[in-house]
C-alpha positions as CSV (number, residue, x, y, z in Angstrom):
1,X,5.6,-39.0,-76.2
2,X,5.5,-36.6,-73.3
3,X,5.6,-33.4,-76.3
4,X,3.0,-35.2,-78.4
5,X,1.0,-35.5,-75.1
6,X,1.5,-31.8,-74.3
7,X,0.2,-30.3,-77.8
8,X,-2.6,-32.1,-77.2
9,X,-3.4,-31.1,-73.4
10,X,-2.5,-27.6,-75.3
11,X,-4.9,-28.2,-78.3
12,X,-7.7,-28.7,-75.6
13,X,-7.3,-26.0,-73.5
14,X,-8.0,-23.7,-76.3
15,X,-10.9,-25.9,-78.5
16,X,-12.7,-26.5,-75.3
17,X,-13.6,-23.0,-74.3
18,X,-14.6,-21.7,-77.6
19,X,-16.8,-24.8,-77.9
20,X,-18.1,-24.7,-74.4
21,X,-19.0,-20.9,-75.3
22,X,-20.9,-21.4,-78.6
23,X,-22.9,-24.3,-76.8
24,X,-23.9,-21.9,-74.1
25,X,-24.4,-19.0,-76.5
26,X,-26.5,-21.4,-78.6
27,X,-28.8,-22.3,-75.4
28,X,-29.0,-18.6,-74.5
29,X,-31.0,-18.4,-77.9
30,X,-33.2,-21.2,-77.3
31,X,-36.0,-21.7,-75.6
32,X,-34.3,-23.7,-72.8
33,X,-31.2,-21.4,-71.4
34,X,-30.6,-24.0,-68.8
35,X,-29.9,-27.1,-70.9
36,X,-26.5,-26.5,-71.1
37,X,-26.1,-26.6,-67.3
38,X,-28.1,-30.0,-67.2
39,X,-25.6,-31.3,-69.7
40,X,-23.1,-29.9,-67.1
41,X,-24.0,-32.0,-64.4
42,X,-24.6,-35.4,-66.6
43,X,-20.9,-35.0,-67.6
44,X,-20.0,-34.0,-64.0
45,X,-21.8,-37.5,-62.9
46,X,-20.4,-39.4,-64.9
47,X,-16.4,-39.1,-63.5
48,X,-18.3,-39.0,-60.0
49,X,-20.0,-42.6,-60.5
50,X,-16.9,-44.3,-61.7
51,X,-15.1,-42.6,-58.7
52,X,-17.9,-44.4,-56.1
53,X,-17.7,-47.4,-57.9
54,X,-14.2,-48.5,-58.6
55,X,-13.0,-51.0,-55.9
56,X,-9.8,-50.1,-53.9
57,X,-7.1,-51.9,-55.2
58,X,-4.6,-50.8,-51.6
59,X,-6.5,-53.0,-49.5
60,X,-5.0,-55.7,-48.0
């Protein structure tokens, strides 16, 4: 399991960069060069509300 988890945390590291680059290289062509940093920061707030929102289960 722990292998089969690792190929996959490796698979990642290398799909999500080339992806992440041909997004931005495809915004860079458009006419809006910033979308892809607004679609940054709706992914970023996502994590960051679930974070805020999740109770503390170590409370007494």
């Amino acid at each position: 399991m722990q292998g089969a988890l690792t190929s996959i945390g490796a698979a990642a590291e290398t799909a999500v960069p080339v992806a992440a680059g041909a997004v931005f290289a495809w915004s860079l062509g458009n006419t809006a060069p910033g979308l892809v940093f607004v679609g940054a920061a709706v992914f970023a707030a996502g994590p960051t509300l679930l974070l805020a929102t999740t109770p503390d289960l170590r409370q007494p």
